[in-house]
Every structure is written in structure tokens, then in C-alpha cells.
One Martini backbone bead per residue (centre of mass of N, CA, C, O) as a GRO file, in nm:
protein
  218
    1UNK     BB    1  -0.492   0.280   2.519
    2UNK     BB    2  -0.252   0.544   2.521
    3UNK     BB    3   0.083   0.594   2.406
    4UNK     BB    4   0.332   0.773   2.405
    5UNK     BB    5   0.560   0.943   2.295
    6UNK     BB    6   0.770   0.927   1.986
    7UNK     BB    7   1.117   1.014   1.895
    8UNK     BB    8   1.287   1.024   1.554
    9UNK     BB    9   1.490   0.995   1.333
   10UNK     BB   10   1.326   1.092   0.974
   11UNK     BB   11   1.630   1.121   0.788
   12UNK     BB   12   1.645   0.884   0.649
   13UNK     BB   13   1.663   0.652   0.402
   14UNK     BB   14   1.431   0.411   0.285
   15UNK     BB   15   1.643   0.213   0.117
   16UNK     BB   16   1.858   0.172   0.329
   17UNK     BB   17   1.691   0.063   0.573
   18UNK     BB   18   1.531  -0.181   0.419
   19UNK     BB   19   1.855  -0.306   0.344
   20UNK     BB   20   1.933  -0.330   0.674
   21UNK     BB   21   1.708  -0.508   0.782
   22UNK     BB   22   1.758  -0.727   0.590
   23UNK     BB   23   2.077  -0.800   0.654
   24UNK     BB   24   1.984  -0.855   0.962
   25UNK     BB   25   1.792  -1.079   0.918
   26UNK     BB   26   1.946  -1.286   0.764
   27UNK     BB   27   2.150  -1.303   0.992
   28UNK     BB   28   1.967  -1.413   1.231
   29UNK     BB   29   1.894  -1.668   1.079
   30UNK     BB   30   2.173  -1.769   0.969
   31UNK     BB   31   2.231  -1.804   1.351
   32UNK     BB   32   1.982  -1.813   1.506
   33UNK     BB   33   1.969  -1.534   1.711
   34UNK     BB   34   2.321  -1.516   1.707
   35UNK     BB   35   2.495  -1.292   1.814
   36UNK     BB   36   2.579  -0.924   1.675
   37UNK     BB   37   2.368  -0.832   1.574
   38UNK     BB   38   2.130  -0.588   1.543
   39UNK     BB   39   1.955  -0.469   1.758
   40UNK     BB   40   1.701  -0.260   1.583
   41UNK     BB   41   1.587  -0.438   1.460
   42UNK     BB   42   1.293  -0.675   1.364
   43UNK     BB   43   1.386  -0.949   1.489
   44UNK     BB   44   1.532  -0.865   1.762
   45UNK     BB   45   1.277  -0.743   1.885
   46UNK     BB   46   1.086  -1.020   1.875
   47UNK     BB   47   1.307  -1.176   2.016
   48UNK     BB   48   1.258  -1.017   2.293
   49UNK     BB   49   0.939  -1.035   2.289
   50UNK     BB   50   0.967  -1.362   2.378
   51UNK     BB   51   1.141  -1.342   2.609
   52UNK     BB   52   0.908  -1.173   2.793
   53UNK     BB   53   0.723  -1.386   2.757
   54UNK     BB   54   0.870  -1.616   2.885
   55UNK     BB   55   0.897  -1.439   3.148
   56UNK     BB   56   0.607  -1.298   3.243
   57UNK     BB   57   0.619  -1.029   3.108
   58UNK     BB   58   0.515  -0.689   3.099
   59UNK     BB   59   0.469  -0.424   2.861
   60UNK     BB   60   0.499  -0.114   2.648
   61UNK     BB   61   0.583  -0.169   2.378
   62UNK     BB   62   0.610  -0.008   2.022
   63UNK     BB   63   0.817  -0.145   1.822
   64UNK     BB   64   0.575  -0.301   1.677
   65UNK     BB   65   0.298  -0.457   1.585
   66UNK     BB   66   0.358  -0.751   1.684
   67UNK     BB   67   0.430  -0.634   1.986
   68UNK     BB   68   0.128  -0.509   1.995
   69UNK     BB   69  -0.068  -0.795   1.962
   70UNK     BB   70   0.051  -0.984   2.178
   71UNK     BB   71  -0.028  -0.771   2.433
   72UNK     BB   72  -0.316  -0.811   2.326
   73UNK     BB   73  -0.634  -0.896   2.364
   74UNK     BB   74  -0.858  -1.188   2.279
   75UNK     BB   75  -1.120  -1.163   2.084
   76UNK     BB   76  -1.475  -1.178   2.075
   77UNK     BB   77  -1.788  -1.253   1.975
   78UNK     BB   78  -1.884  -0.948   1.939
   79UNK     BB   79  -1.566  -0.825   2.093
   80UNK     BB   80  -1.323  -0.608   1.969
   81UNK     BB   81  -1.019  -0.497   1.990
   82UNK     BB   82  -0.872  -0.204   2.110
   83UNK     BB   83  -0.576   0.011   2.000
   84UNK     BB   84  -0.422   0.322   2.106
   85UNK     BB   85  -0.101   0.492   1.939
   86UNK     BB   86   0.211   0.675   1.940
   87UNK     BB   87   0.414   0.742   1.652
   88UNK     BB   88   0.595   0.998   1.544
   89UNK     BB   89   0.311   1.172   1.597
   90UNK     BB   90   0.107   0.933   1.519
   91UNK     BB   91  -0.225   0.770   1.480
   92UNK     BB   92  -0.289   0.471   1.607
   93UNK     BB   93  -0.496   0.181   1.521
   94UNK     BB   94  -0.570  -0.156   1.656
   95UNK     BB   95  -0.772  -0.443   1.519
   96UNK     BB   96  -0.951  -0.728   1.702
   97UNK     BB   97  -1.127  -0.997   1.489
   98UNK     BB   98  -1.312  -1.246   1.454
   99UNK     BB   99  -1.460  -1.141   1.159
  100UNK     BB  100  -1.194  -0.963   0.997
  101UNK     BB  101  -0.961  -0.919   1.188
  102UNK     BB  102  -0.644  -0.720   1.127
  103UNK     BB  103  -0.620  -0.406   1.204
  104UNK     BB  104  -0.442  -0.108   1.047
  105UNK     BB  105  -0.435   0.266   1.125
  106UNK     BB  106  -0.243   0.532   0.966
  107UNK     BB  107  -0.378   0.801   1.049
  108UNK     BB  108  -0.528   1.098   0.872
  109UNK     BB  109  -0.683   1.291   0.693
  110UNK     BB  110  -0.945   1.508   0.610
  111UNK     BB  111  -0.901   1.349   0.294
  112UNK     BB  112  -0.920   1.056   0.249
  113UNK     BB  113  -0.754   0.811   0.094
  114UNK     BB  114  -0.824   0.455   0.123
  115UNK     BB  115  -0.599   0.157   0.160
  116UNK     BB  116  -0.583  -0.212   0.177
  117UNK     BB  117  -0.364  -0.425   0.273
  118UNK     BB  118  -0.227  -0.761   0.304
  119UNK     BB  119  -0.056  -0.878   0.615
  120UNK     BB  120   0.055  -1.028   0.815
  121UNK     BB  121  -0.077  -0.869   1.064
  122UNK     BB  122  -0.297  -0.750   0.849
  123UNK     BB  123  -0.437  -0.493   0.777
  124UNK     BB  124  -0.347  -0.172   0.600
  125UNK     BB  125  -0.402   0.110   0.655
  126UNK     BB  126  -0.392   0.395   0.413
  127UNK     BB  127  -0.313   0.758   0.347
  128UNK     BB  128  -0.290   0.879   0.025
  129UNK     BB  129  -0.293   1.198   0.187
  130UNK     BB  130  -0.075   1.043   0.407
  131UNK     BB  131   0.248   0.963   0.394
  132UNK     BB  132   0.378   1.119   0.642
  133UNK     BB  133   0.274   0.887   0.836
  134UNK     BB  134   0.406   0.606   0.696
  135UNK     BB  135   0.719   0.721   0.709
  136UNK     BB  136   0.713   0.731   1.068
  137UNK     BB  137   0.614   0.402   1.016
  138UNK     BB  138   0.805   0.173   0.907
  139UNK     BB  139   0.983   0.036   1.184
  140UNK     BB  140   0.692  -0.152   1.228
  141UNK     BB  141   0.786  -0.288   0.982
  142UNK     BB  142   0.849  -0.547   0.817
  143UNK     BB  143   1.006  -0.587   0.522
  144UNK     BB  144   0.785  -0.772   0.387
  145UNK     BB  145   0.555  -0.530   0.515
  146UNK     BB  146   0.611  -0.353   0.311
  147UNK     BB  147   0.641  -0.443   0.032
  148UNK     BB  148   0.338  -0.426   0.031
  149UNK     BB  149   0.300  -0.154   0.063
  150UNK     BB  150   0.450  -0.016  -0.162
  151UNK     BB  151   0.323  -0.222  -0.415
  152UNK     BB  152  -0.006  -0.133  -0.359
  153UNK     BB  153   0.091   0.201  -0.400
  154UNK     BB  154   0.200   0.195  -0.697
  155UNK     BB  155  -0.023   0.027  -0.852
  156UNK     BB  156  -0.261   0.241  -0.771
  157UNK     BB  157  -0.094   0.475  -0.901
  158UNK     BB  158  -0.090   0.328  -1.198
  159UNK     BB  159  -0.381   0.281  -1.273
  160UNK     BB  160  -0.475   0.556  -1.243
  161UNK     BB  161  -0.298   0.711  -1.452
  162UNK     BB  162  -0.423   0.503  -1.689
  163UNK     BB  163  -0.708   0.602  -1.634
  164UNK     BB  164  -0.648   0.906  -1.728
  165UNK     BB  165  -0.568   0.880  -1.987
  166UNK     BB  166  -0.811   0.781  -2.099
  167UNK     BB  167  -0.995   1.005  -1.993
  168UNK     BB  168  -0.825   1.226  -2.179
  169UNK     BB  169  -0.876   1.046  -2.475
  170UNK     BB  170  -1.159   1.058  -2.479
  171UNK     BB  171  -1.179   1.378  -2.492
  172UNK     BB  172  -1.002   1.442  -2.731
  173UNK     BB  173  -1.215   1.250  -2.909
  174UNK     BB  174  -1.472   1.446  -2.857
  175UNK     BB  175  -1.381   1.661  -2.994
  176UNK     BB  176  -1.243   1.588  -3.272
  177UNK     BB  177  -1.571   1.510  -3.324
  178UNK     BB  178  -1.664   1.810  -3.318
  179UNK     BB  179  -1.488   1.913  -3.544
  180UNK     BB  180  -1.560   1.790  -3.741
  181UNK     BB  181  -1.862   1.842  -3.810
  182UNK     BB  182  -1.826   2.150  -3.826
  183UNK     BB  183  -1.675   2.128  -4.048
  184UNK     BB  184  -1.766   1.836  -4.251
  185UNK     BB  185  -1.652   1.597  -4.189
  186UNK     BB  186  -1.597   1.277  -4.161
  187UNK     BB  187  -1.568   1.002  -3.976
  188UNK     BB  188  -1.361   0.748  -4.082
  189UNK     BB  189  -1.081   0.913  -3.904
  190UNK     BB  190  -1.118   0.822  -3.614
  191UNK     BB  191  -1.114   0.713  -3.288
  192UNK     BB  192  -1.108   0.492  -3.057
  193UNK     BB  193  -1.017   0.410  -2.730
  194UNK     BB  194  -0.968   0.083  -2.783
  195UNK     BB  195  -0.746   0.184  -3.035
  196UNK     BB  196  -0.547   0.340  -2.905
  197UNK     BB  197  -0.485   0.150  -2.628
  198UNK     BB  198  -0.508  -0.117  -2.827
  199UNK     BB  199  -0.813  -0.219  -2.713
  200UNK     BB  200  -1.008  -0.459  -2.868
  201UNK     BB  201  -1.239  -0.653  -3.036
  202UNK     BB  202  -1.298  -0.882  -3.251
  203UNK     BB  203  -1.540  -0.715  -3.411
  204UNK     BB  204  -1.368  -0.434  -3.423
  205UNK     BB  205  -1.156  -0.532  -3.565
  206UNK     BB  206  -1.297  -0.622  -3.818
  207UNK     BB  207  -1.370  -0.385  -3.878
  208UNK     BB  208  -1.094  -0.220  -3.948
  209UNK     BB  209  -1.040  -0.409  -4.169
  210UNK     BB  210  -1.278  -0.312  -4.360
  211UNK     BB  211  -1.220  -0.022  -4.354
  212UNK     BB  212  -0.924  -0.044  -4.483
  213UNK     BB  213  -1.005  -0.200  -4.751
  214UNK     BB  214  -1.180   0.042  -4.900
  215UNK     BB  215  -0.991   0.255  -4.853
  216UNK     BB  216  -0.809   0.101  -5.097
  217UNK     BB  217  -1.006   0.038  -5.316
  218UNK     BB  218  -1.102   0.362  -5.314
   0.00000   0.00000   0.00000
């Protein structure tokens, strides 16, 4: 089943949203779920969601990823339930599976390069070169599963860019040890890839330092 269109503005900031989304939760437990809290949090969305069930109606909201899991049907082995549906002209996919759990889908560009999250909610695929689909689809994910996938996503992209230097670091010194050979200089000068970034084992340190006290001697 796949539902409506939906459209926001979608020109807030996204720290600042996610401070308010925080200070309206807390405020909503601290209260117990009562008194004027924020109606568009996404506690107040949950609250809403528990009322129409404890009511035995069904709706087709698709405020939140979690009140659109609690609509679908229950998967069976071998079974899996899905639905999709659009939000802020996104394409949302979500998967119940009792043998993988929940997964969800947002977006996805022609060239998708996919990390995969571990939310409260289930799995959440993201297409880090579809960034502008994960970002109209903020207001789906509570603060927790937001803060998940946001330092999943700085995470990955710290990790790539350590290993870019580390394979910079590598071609320059491998230019650098062609060009001693073509001058004829020696070896002795060079430097390994895990002396450049730190990172030695116990055999190499005692190599490097027997190296050193010879040129000390010599």
C-alpha cells in the first residue's frame, strides 16, 4: 500500500529542531504524557498513536516510522510484511521479517553507496549520496534514532577519510622511494606507512630504534 503525498517545510534547522523535539520529550515525561506539551513532538505523535489504538480505530497517519510499524500486519516465518509510502516526496520502504527484524529504507540515488543503522525502530538503510532524502525525513525518527543515525553517519565518514590519508600517505612515499633509486640515494631516509601515522608493532619500534643508534655511531 502506498500513501499520499506529504509536504513541509523543510527549511528549519536541523539543530535546532532536534532541541526542540528533545525539550518537548522531556517535558512530556516529566508530566506524565499531560498538560500543553508541543502537539507535533514525536512523544506527543506516540501518545496520539496509543489513544487511537487503545481505541480500536485504525488511521492512516504516517507520522513517525514507529506508528506506521504498529499499523502493519505481523510477519510470519518465511512471511515478511512490507510497505511503502511517501513523505516530503521521499520513498520510504519498511520491512517486518522475523528472521532479520525491521528494516527501513529511505531514498536512494542512482549510484546508492548504503550504511546500515541499528535503531530503536529496526535497521535504517541511508543512501550517504541521497543525504537530501534522509534530511526531509528527519521528523519520522525520535530524538534517540535521529542522534543514531547522525553519529553512525560522521562516524563512517571520519573512518573513510582516515583511510584516504592513510592511502595519500602511501603513494607519497612510494613516489618518494622511487625518486631516492632514480637519484641513487639509499634506503636508510624512507619512512613506513605505520611510522608516518603512529602506528608500529613491537618489532618495528626495535627496528627503528637499532636503526637509530647506528646512525648515532656512525
Amino acid at each position: 500500500m502506498i500513501y499520499g503525498y506529504k509536504t513541509v517545510n523543510t527549511s528549519y534547522n536541523t539543530a535546532e529542531w532536534l532541541e526542540k523535539q528533545m525539550r518537548s520529550a522531556d517535558k512530556l515525561k516529566m508530566t506524565r504524557m499531560e498538560g500543553s506539551a508541543d502537539p507535533d513532538s514525536f512523544a506527543a505523535k506516540l501518545k496520539r498513536a496509543d489513544e487511537y489504538a487503545a481505541s480500536g480505530e485504525h488511521y492512516s497517519a504516517n507520522d513517525s516510522i514507529g506508528i506506521m510499524l504498529r499499523q502493519m500486519d505481523e510477519p510470519t516465518a518465511g512471511n515478511p510484511v512490507t510497505q511503502d509510502f511517501w513523505h516530503n516526496g521521499v520513498h520510504i520502504s519498511i520491512c517486518k521479517d522475523t528472521l532479520y527484524g525491521n528494516s527501513i529504507t529511505i531514498g536512494g540515488s542512482s549510484n546508492p553507496d548504503w550504511i546500515h543503522v541499528d535503531t530503536s525502530v529496526g535497521t535504517v538503510n541511508v543512501d550517504l549520496n541521497d543525504m537530501t532524502s534522509l534530511m526531509k525525513c528527519l521528523d519520522l525518527f525520535s530524538p534517540e534514532d535521529l542522534n543514531a543515525i547522525l553519529k553512525k553517519i560522521q562516524e563512517v565518514k571520519q573512518s573513510r577519510e582516515a583511510l584516504s590519508q592513510i592511502d595519500r600517505m602511501q603513494d607519497e612515499l612510494v613516489k618518494n622511494g622511487r625518486g631516492q633509486e632514480k637519484d641513487g640515494g639509499e634506503d636508510g631516509g624512507g619512512q613506513t606507512v605505520g611510522e608516518a601515522v603512529g602506528v608500529v608493532s613491537a618489532e618495528e619500534a626495535r627496528g627503528i630504534e637499532e636503526k637509530r643508534e647506528k646512525e648515532f655511531i656512525g
